[in-house]
N, C-alpha and C positions, 0 to 999 in steps of 0.2 A: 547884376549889381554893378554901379559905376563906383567906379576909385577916383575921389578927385584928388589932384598934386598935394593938397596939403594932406591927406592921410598918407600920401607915400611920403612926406616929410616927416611926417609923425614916426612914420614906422623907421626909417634910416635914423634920425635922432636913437631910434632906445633898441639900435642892431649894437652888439659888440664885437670887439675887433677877432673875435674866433667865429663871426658871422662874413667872411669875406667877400665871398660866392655871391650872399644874395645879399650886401649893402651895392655890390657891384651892380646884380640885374634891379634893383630897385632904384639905383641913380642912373640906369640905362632907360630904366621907363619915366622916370624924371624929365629925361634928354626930349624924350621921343613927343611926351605930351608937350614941353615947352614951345617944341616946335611946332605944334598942331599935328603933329601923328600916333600913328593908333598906341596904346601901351605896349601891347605885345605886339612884336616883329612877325610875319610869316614862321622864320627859321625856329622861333621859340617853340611852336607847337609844330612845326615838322620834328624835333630836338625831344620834343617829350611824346609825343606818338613812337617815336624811335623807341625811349628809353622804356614807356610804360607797354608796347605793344608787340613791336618786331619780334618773331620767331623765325631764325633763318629755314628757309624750307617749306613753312607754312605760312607765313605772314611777312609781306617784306616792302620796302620801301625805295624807289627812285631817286636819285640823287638830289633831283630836282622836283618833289611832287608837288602836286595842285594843290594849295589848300583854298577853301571854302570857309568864309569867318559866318558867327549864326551873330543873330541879336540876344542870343539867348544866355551870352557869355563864352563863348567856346570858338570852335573852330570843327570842322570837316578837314581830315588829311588822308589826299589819295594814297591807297597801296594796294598791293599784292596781294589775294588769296590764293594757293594752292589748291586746286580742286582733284583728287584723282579718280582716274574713271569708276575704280568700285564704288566712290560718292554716287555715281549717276544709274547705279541698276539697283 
């Protein structure tokens, strides 16, 4: 699905002021298209792979991982699976 500038204008117009967080990322993705780049930054989806995914131990993340954008709306963000060897017999 694309988001053109003016539905993110639409949407900041009718955020209220106990919406801070995301009048903030939705005038960052304002910034980003104005300038002819992508909406969402890499860090955005390393930031929520982190938030939605990481389990210390079992699932973990890079400081710096690869991410992989799809056409599909999304993104690929490399990480970490722990495997132990009882996994393997």
């Amino acid at each position: 699905m694309k988001i053109k500038p003016e539905d993110l204008e639409t949407l900041a117009d009718k955020l209220d002021s106990g919406q801070a967080g995301m009048r903030e990322a939705v005038a960052g993705a304002l910034r980003r298209l104005s300038k002819g780049e992508e909406m969402f930054s890499d860090q955005m989806y390393v930031d929520a792979a982190r938030d939605e995914h990481e389990c210390e131990g079992s699932m973990e993340f890079d400081d710096e991982p690869k991410v992989s954008r799809s056409d599909d709306g999304g993104a690929y963000v490399q990480c970490w699976v722990w495997v132990p060897e009882s996994d393997l017999l």
